[in-house]
N, C-alpha and C positions, 0 to 999 in steps of 0.2 A: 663434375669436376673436370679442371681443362688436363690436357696428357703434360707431363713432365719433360721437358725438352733436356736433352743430356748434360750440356754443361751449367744449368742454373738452379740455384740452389731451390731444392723441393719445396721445404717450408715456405721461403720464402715467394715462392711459387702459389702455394697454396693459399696462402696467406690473402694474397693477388687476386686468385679468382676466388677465391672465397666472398671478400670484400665486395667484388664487381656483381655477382653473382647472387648474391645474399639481397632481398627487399631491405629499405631506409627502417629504421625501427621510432615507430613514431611515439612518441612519450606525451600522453594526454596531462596537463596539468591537475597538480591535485585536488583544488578548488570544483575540478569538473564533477568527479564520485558527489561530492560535500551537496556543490549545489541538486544536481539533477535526481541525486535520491531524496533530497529532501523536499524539493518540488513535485516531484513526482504523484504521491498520493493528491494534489490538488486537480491533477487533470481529469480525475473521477467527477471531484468536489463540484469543478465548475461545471462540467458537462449537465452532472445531478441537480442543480442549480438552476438551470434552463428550466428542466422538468419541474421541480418544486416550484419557481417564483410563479409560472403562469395556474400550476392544481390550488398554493396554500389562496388564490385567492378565489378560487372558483368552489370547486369538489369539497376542499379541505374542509369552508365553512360550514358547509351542510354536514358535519359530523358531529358527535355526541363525544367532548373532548373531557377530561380528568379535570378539576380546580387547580391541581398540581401540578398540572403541566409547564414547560420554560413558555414563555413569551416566544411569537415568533422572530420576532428582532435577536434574541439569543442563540440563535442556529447555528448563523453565518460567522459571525465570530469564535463561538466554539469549536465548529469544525476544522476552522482557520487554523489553530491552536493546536489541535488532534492534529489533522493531516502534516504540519508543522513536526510534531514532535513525533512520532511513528515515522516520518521520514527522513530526518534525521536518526533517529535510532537505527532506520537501516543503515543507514551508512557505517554508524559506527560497528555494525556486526560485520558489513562488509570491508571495511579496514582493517580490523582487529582478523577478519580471515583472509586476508591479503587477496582480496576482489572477488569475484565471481570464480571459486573453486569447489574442489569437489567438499571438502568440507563445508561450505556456505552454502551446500543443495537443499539442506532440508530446513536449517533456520532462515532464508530468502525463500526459499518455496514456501515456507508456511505462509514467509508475511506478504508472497504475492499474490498466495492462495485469497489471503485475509481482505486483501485488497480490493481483490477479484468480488468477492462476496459483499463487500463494504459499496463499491459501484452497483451493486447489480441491486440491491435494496430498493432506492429510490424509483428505477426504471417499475418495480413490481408493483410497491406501495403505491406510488402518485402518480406514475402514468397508466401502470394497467389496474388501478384500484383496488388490487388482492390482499386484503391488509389481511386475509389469512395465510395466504402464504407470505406472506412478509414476514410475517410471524413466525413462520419458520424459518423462513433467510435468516434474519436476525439472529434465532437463537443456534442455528447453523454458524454464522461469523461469531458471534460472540466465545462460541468453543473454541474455534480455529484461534481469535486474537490471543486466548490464554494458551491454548498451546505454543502460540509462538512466544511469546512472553517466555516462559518455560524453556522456549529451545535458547532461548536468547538470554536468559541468567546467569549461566555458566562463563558465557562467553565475555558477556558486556553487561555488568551491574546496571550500569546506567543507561541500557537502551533499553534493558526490561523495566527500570522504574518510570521512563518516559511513556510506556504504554500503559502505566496504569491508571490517569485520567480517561484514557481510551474505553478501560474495561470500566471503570467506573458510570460512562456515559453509555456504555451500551448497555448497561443493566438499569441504567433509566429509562432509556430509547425501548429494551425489549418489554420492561413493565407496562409503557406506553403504549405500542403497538399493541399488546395482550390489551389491555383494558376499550383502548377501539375498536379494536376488533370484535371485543366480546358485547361493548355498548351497539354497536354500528352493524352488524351479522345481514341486519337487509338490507345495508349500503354499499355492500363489496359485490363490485359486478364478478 
C-alpha cells in the first residue's frame, strides 16, 4: 500500500493505489467453460482413434468376435455422441457450482477420474493387446462413470441423465470385452 501523504484524502488515496497496484481482472467469456468442457472428452477420443483405426484393421480381425456385436462403422459416431454429452454435462455441474471450486472437487474429479480411465482403455485393449486387463479398465471406469453420475444428480438432473447413454454403452462395451477376452485367452499378448 502507497504511505498517505497528510493533506489528501486517505480513501481516496487508497483508492489510487489500490487501482494502480491491483492486476487487470480478466473475464473469460462465457461460451469458453460451454465450449472447452464440452470438447474436451474428444481429445482422448481422437488420440484413441489413431490407435484403434490402424489395430480394428490388423490385430482386431484375427479375434473371435460375439454375432452381437455393433458394426465397426458404429464406434465413431457413438462415441461422438457420448464424449459430446458427458462434456457437456460437465459443464453444467460446473456452472451450477460456480467453476472450478471446492465444492466441484469431487463431482469434476470423478468425472476426470472417469475420463482418465475412459482414454486409458484403448492404449490397453488395442495397442498393448491386454484385452484382460481391459477388462478390468473397463469395469474399473464403468464404477467410477456411475459414481459420478451419482455425485452429479443432486446437483444437475440433467447432466446425470446425459450420462446414461454413457453407462448404458459401457455395459455393452464391458460385456464385449468379457466375451473376447474369454473367446481370445491365447490372443492376448
Amino acid at each position: 500500500m502507497c504511505p498517505a501523504k497528510n493533506n489528501m484524502n486517505i480513501d481516496f488515496f487508497l483508492y489510487v493505489c489500490n487501482t494502480l497496484i491491483s492486476p487487470p481482472v480478466v473475464t473469460m467469456p462465457s461460451w469458453v467453460p460451454a465450449v472447452g468442457l464440452t470438447l474436451l472428452p474428444h481429445v482422448g477420443g481422437i488420440l484413441g482413434g489413431l490407435i484403434t483405426r490402424k489395430e480394428v484393421k490388423t490385430w482386431y480381425t484375427t479375434l473371435v468376435k460375439p454375432s452381437w456385436r455393433p458394426p465397426n462403422w458404429m464406434f465413431a459416431p457413438v462415441w461422438t455422441a457420448l464424449y459430446t454429452s458427458m462434456g457437456y454435462g460437465s459443464y453444467l455441474i460446473y456452472k451450477e457450482l460456480g467453476g472450478f471450486t471446492e465444492d466441484a472437487l469431487v463431482p469434476l474429479g470423478l468425472h476426470a477420474g472417469q475420463l482418465a480411465l475412459n482414454w486409458a482403455w484403448t492404449p490397453i485393449f488395442f495397442g498393448a493387446h491386454k484385452i484382460g486387463w481391459g477388462l478390468v479398465e473397463i469395469a474399473v471406469l464403468t464404477g467410477t462413470v456411475v459414481l459420478t453420475t451419482i455425485s452429479w444428480y443432486p446437483i444437475s438432473r440433467t447432466a446425470a441423465y446425459l450420462m446414461l447413454p454413457y453407462i448404458a454403452w459401457l455395459s455393452l462395451a464391458t460385456s464385449l470385452n468379457y466375451v473376447i477376452w474369454r473367446d481370445n485367452k491365447d490372443k492376448s499378448e
